[in-house]
DOGUPA-265775 format. One line per 4 residues: number of its first residue (from 0); their letters; for each residue x, y, z of C-alpha. Coordinates in nm, 4 decimals. Example, Ala and Ser with C-alpha at 12.3 -4.5 7.8 and 13.67 -1.06 7.14 Angstrom:
2
0) AS) 1.2300:-0.4500:0.7800 ~ 1.3670:-0.1060:0.7140
//
This chain:
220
0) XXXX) 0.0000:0.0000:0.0000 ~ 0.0868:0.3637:-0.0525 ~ 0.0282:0.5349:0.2395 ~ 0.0597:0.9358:0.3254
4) XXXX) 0.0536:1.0354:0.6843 ~ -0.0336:1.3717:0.7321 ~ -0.1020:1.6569:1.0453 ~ 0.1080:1.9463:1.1952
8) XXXX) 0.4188:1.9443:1.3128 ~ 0.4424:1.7352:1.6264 ~ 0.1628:1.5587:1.5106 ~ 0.3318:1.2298:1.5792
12) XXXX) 0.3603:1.1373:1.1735 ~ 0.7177:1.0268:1.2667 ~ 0.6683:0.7787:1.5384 ~ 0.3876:0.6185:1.4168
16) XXXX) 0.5398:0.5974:1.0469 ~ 0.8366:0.3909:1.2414 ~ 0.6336:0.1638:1.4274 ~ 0.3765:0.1022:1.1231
20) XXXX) 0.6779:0.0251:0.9304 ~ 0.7647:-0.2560:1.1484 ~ 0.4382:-0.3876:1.1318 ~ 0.3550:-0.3579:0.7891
24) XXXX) 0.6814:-0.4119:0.6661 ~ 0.6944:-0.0942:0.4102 ~ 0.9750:0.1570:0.4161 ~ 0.8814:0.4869:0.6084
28) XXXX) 0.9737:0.7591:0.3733 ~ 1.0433:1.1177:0.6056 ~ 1.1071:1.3952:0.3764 ~ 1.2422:1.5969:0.6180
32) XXXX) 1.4838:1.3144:0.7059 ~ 1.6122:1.2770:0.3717 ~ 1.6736:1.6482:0.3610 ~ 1.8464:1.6883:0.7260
36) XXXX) 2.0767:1.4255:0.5352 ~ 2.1210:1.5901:0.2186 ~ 2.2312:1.9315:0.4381 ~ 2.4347:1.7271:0.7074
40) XXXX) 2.5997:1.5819:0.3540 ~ 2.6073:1.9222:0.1953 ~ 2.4760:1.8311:-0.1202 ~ 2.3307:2.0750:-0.4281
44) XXXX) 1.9270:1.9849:-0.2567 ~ 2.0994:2.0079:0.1197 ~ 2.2094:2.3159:0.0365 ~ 1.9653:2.4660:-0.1486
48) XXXX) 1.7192:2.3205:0.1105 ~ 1.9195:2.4650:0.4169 ~ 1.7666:2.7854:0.4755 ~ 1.4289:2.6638:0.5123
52) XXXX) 1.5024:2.4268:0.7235 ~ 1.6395:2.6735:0.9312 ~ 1.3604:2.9480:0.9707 ~ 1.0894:2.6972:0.9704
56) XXXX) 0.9595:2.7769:0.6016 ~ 0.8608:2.5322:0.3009 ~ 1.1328:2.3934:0.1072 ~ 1.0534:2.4452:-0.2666
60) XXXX) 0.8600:2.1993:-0.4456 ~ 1.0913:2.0773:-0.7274 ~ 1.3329:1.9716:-0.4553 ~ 1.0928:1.7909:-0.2374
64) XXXX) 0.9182:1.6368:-0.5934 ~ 1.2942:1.4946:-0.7185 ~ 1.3803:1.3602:-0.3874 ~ 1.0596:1.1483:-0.3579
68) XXXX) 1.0504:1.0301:-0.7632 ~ 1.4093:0.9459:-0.6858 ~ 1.3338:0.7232:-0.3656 ~ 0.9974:0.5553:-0.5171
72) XXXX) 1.1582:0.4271:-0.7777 ~ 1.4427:0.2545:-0.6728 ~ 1.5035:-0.0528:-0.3420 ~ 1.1904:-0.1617:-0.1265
76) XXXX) 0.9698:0.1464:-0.1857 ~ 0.8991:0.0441:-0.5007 ~ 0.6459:-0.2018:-0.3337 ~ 0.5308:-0.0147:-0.0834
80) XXXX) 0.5863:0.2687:0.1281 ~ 0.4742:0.5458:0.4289 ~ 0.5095:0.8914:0.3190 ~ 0.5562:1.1265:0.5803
84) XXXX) 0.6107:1.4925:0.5748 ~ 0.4999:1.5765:0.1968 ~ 0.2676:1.6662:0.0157 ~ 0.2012:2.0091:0.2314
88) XXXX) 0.0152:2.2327:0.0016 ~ -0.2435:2.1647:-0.2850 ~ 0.0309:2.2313:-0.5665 ~ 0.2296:1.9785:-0.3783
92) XXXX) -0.1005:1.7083:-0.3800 ~ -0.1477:1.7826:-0.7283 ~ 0.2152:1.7200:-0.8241 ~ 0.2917:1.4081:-0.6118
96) XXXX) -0.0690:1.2645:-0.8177 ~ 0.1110:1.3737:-1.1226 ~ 0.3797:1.2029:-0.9878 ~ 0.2170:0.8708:-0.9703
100) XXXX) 0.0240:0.8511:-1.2500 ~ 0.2962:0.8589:-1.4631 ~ 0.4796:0.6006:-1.2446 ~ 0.1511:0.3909:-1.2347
104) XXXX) 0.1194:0.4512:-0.8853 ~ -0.1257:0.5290:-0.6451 ~ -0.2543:0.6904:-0.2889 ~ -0.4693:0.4520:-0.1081
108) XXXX) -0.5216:0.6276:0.2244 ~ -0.4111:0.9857:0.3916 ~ -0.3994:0.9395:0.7642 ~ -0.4910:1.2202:0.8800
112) XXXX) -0.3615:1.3208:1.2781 ~ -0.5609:1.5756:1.4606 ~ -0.4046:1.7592:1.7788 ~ -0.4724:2.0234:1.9314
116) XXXX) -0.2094:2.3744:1.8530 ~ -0.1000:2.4143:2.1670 ~ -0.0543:2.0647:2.2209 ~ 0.2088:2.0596:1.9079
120) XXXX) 0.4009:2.3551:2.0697 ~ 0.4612:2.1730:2.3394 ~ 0.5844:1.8249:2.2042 ~ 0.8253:2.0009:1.9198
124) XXXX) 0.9140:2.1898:2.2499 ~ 0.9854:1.9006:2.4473 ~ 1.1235:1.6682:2.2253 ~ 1.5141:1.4710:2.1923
128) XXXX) 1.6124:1.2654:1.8928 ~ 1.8308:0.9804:1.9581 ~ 2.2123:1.0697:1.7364 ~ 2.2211:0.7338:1.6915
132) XXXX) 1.8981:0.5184:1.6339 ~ 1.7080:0.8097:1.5482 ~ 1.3576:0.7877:1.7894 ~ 1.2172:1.0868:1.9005
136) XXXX) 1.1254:1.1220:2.2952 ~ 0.9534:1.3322:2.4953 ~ 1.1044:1.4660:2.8935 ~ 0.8403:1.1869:3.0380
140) XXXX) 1.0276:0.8874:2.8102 ~ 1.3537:0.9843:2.9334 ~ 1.5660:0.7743:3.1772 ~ 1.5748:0.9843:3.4966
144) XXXX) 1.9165:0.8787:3.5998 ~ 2.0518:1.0208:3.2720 ~ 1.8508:1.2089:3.0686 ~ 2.0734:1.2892:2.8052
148) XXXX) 2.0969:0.9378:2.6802 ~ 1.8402:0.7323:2.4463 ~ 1.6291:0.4903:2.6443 ~ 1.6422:0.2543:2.3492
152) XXXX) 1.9825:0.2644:2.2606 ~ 2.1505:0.4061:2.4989 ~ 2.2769:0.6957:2.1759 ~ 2.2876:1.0558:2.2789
156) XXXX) 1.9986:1.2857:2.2873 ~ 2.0161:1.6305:2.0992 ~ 1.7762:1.9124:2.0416 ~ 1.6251:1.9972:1.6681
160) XXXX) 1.7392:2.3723:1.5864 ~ 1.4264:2.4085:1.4708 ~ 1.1995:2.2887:1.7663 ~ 1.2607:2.6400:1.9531
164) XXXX) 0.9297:2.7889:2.0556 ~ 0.9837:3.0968:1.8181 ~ 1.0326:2.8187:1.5174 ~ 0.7506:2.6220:1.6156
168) XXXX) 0.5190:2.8667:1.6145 ~ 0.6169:2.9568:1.3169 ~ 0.6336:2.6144:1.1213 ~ 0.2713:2.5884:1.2838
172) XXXX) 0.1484:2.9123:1.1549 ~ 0.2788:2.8251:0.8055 ~ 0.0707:2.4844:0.8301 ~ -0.2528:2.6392:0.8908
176) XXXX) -0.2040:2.8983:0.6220 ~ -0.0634:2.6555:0.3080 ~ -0.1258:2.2581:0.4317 ~ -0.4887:2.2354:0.6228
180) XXXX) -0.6762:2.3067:0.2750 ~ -0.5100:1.9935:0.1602 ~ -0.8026:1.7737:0.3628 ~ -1.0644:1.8851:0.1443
184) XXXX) -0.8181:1.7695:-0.1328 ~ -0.7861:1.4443:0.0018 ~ -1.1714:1.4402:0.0995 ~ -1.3072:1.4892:-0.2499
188) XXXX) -1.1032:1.2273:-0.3464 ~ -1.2008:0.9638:-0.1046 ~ -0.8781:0.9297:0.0281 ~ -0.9150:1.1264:0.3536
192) XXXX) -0.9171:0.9466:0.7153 ~ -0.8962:1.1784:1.0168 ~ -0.7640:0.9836:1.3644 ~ -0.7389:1.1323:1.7181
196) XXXX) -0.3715:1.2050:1.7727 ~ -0.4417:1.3517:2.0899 ~ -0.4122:0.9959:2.2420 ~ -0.1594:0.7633:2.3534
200) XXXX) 0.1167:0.6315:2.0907 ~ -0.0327:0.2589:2.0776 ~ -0.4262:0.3294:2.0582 ~ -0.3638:0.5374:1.7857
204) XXXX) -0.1596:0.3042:1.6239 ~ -0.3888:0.0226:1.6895 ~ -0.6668:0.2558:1.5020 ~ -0.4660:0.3091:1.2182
208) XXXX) -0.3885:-0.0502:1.1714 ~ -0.7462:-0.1602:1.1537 ~ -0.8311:0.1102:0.9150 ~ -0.5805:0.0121:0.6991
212) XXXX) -0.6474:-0.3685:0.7237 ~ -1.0680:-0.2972:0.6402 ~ -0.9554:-0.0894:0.3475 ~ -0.6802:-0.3995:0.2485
216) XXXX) -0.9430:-0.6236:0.2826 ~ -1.1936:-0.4091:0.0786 ~ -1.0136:-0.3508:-0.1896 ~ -0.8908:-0.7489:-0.2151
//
C-alpha cells in the first residue's frame, strides 16, 4: 500500500510511520529526514534546502518532488511505502498525483492526525532525537538517571534547531495557512481518514492498523 501520513508538526507522523513500518513491513519515507541528510551531507538539494530548514519555512517543491521520484523508484519502496512529511500544500497534492500517474502509482489512504495547537508547541518543544537510532522522545520517556541518553539505545539525545518555541510557532502558523486546505483535497477524493492524535502512541496506532487492514481487505 501507498500510504501518506499527514497533520502538523508534532503531530506524531514520525513515530507512528516507524512503528507502522515494522508492522507492515513498508519503508517509512520522512522527507524531512532525507533532507536533514542531504544538508548534514552538503549536497546541491541540502544546500539549497538549508535555509528553510532553518527558519521553519517550506522547502521548494521541485526539490521535495525529485527527492521522492528518486526514492519511489528505486530498493523496497517500489512495493510499498509510508510517506511522511509531503505533500504540504495543494500544488504539492497535485504534483505528487502527477507524480504517480505517470509512475503507475497510487494513494490509497491519507492518515490524517488531529491535535490540538498548543498541544504541538509543546511536544516540538519538548522533544530529543536519539544521534544514533534516530527515535524521538519526549522529557516523560527519558531515563531519569541520565537524561541525556536514548532509552532505546543508549545513543545521545540532541535538540532539533528548529523545535525552539519561536520556530515552532512559526512552522505551525505556516501549516494552517498553506497545508490544512489539503483535507478537502484528500476528501473529495475519497482518500481522507482523520484519527485522534491527541491519544496515547499505541491506541492510535492500533486505530490506524485496523483502518488500513478494512480498506486492504476491501479492496482485495
Amino acid at each position: 500500500m501507498h500510504i501518506i501520513l499527514f497533520g502538523p508538526p508534532g503531530s506524531g507522523k514520525g513515530t507512528q510511520a516507524k512503528l507502522l513500518t515494522e508492522k507492515l513491513r513498508v519503508p517509512h519515507i520522512s522527507t524531512g529526514d532525507l533532507l536533514r541528510d542531504s544538508v548534514s551531507k552538503k549536497t546541491a538539494l541540502g544546500l539549497k534546502a538549508k535555509a528553510h530548514l532553518d527558519d521553519g519555512t517550506l522547502v521548494p517543491d521541485d526539490v521535495m518532488i525529485g527527492l521522492i521520484r528518486e526514492v519511489v523508484t528505486s530498493g523496497p519502496a517500489k512495493k510499498g511505502f509510508l510517506l511522511d512529511g509531503f505533500p504540504r500544500t495543494i500544488p504539492q497534492a497535485e504534483a505528487l498525483d502527477l507524480l504517480f500517474e505517470e509512475l503507475g502509482m497510487h494513494i490509497d489512504g491519507v492518515i490524517s492526525l488531529r491535535v490540538e495547537h498548543s498541544e504541538v508547541i509543546r511536544r516540538l518543544t519538548d522533544r530529543r532525537v536519539c544521534r544514533s537510532c534516530g527515535r524521538i522522545f519526549n522529557s516523560s520517556q527519558l531515563r531519569k538517571d541520565d537524561p541525556g541518553k536514548c532509552p532505546s539505545c543508549g545513543g545521545d539525545l540532541y535538540q532539533r534547531s528548529d523545535d525552539t518555541v519561536e520556530t515552532a510557532q512559526k512552522r505551525l502558523d505556516v501549516y494552517v495557512r498553506e497545508t490544512k486546505p489539503l483535507k478537502e483535497y484528500y476528501r473529495r477524493s475519497g482518500r481522507f481518514i482523520e484519527i485522534d492524535g491527541m491519544r496515547e502512541i499505541s491506541i492510535v496506532q492500533n486505530e490506524i492498523v485496523t483502518i488500513l487492514s478494512q480498506k486492504h481487505s476491501a479492496s482485495s
